[in-house]
C-alpha positions in Angstrom: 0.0 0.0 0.0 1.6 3.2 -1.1 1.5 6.3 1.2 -0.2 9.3 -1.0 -0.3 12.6 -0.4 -4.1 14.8 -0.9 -3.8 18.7 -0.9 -6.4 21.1 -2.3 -5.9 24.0 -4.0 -7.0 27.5 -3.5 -10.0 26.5 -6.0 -10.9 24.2 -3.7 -9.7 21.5 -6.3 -8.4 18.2 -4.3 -5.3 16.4 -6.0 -3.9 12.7 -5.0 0.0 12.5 -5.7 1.9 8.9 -5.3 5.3 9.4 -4.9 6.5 6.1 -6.1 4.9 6.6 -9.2 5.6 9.8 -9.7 1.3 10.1 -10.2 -0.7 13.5 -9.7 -4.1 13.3 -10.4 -7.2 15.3 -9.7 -9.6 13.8 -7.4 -12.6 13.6 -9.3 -14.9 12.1 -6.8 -14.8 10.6 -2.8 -16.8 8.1 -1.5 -17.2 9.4 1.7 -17.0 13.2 2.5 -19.2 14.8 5.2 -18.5 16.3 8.6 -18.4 12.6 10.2 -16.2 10.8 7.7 -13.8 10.9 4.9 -12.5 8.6 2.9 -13.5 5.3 1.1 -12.9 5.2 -3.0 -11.3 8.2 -4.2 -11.9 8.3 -8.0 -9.1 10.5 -10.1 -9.3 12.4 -13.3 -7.7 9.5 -15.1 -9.8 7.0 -14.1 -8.2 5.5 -11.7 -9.3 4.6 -7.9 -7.8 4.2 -4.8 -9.4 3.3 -1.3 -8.3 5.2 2.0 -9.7 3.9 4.8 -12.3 6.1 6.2 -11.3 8.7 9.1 -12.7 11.6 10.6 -12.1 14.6 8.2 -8.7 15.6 8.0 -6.6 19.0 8.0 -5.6 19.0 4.4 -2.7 18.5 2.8 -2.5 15.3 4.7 -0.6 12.0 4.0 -2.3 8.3 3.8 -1.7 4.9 3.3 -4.3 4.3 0.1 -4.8 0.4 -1.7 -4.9 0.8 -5.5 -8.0 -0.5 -7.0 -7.6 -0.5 -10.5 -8.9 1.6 -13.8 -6.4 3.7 -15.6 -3.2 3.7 -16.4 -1.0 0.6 -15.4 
């Protein structure tokens, strides 16, 4: 399980990066995002999805462990 990082932007657009892959991404969609939990599939802009496990919400930028789940590029 690779550790990714997830920042937003002053846009208020969320990014994924994986440093062992060099990957940055826009987070297109996340599975679970309310005042009580985050987290669950995150969906990117190239179709791609990973799962974090879900936590309370966050201070972003914040690091994670996140499973690859497939789509994309491999």
């Amino acid at each position: 399980m690779p550790s990714v990082m997830i920042r937003r932007d002053g846009s208020g657009k969320m990014t994924l990066y994986v440093a062992k892959r060099d990957l940055e991404e826009d987070i297109v969609s996340i599975e679970h995002d309310s005042a009580e939990q985050w987290g669950g599939e995150v969906r990117l802009a190239d179709g791609s999805s990973y799962y974090l496990e879900p936590i309370a919400p966050p201070k972003l930028p914040v690091t994670l462990r996140a499973r690859r789940m497939g789509g994309g590029e491999d």
